[in-house]
C-alpha positions as CSV (number, residue, x, y, z in Angstrom):
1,X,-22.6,-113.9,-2.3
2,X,-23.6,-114.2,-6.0
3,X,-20.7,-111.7,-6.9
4,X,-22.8,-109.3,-8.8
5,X,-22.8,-105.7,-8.5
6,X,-25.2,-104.0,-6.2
7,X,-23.6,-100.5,-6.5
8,X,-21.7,-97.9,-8.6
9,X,-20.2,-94.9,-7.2
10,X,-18.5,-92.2,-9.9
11,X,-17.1,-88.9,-9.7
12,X,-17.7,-86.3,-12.4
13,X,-16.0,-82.7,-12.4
14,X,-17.8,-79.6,-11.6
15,X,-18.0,-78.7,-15.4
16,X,-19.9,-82.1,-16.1
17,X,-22.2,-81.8,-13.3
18,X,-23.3,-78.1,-14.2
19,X,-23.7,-79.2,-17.6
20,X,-25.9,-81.9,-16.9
21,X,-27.8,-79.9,-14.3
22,X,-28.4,-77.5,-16.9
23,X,-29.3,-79.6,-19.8
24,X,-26.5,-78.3,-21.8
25,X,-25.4,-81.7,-22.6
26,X,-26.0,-83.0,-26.5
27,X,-27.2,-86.4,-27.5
28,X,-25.1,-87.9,-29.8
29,X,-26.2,-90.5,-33.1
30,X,-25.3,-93.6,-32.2
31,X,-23.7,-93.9,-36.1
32,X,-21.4,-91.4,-34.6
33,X,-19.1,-94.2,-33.1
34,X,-19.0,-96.2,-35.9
35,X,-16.9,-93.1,-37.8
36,X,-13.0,-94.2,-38.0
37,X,-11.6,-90.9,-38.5
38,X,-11.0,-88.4,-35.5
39,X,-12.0,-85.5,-38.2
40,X,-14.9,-86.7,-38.6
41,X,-15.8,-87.2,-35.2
42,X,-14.7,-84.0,-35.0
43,X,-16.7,-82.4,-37.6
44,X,-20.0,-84.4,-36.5
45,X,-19.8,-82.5,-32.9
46,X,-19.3,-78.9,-34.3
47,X,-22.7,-80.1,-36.5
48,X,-24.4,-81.0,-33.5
49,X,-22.9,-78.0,-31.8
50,X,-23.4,-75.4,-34.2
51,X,-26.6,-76.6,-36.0
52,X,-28.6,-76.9,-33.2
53,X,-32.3,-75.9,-33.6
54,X,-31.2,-74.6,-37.2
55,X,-31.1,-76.5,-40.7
56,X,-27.9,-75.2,-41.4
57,X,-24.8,-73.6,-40.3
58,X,-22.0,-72.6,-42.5
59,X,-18.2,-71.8,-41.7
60,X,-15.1,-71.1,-43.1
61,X,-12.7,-73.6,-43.8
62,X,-9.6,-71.8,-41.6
63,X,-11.9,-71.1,-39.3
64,X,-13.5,-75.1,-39.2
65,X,-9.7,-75.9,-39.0
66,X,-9.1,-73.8,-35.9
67,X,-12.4,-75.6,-34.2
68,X,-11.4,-78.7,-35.1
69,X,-7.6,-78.4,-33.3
70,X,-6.2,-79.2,-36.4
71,X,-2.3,-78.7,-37.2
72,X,-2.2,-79.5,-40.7
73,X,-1.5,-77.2,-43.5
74,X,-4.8,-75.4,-45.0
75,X,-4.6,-77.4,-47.9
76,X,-4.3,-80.6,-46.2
77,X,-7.3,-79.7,-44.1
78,X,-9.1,-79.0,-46.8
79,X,-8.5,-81.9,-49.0
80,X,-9.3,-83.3,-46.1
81,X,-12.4,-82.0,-45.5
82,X,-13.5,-82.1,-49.5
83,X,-13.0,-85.7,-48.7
84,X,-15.6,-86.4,-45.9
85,X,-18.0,-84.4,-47.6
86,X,-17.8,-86.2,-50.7
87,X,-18.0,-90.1,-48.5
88,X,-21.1,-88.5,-47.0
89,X,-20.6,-90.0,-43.9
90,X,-21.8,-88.0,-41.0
91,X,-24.8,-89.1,-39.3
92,X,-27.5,-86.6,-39.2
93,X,-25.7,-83.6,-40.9
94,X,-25.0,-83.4,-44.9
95,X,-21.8,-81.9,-45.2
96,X,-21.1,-79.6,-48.6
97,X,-17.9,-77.8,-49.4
98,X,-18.4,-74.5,-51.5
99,X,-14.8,-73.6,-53.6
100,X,-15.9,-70.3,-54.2
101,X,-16.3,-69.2,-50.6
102,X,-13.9,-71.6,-49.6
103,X,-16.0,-72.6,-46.8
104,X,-18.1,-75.3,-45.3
105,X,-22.3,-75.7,-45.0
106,X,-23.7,-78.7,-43.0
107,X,-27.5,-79.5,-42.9
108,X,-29.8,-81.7,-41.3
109,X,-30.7,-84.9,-42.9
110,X,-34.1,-85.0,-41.8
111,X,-35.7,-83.4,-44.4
112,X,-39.3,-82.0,-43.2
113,X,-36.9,-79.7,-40.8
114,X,-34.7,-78.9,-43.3
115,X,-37.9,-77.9,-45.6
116,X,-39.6,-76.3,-42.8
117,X,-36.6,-73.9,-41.9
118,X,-36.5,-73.0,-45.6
119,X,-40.0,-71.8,-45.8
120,X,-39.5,-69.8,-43.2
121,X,-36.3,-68.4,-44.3
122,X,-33.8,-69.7,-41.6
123,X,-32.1,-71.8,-44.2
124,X,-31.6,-72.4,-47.6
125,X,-31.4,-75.4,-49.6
126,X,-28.2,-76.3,-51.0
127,X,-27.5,-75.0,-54.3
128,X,-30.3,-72.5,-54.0
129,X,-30.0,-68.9,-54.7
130,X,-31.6,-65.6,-52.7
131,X,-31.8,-63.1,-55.1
């Protein structure tokens, strides 16, 4: 009688369900919905993705362009790309682009992780050099 809800009933599909059963589902930053460009949204959940567990993860820029479903032009992307890293505004992830290599290196922010997976050798800082 009060008109409030008492119930909500959803569907999910099957690949939803599994994932959730499975704990294969990420948490996301909640700074991740303040980001106004669908690249960088982008770019944030291959960070998540790919990161994981590790400080960094590092990827080629053709191949960052094919994850990302973009149809620009390489160069486009890429400006692109040099762009967001420069704003430096991805939550949890630092995003670097190397010219040289002509590829990509994101890292986590939180910086006793990124430390701790560079004493151990999983990682490097950026800028640093194994010789």
């Amino acid at each position: 009688n009060n008109e409030r809800m008492i119930a909500v009933e959803i569907t999910m599909s099957d690949w939803l369900f599994n994932a959730v059963q499975a704990q294969e589902v990420l948490t996301i930053h909640r700074n991740y919905f303040r980001l106004r460009k669908p690249l960088e949204r982008r770019l944030y959940e291959l960070a998540r993705k790919h990161c994981g567990k590790q400080a960094s993860w590092s990827i080629g820029l053709e191949l960052l362009r094919e994850k990302c479903g973009a149809h620009s032009h390489i160069r486009s992307f890429r400006s692109q790309a040099i762009g967001i890293a420069s704003s430096d505004v991805l939550p949890e992830y630092r995003m670097l682009y190397d010219r040289e290599k002509d590829q990509v290196t994101f890292y986590m922010r939180d910086a006793q992780k990124l430390l701790a997976a560079v004493a151990s050798g999983k990682s490097k800082l950026p800028g640093a050099r194994r010789d």
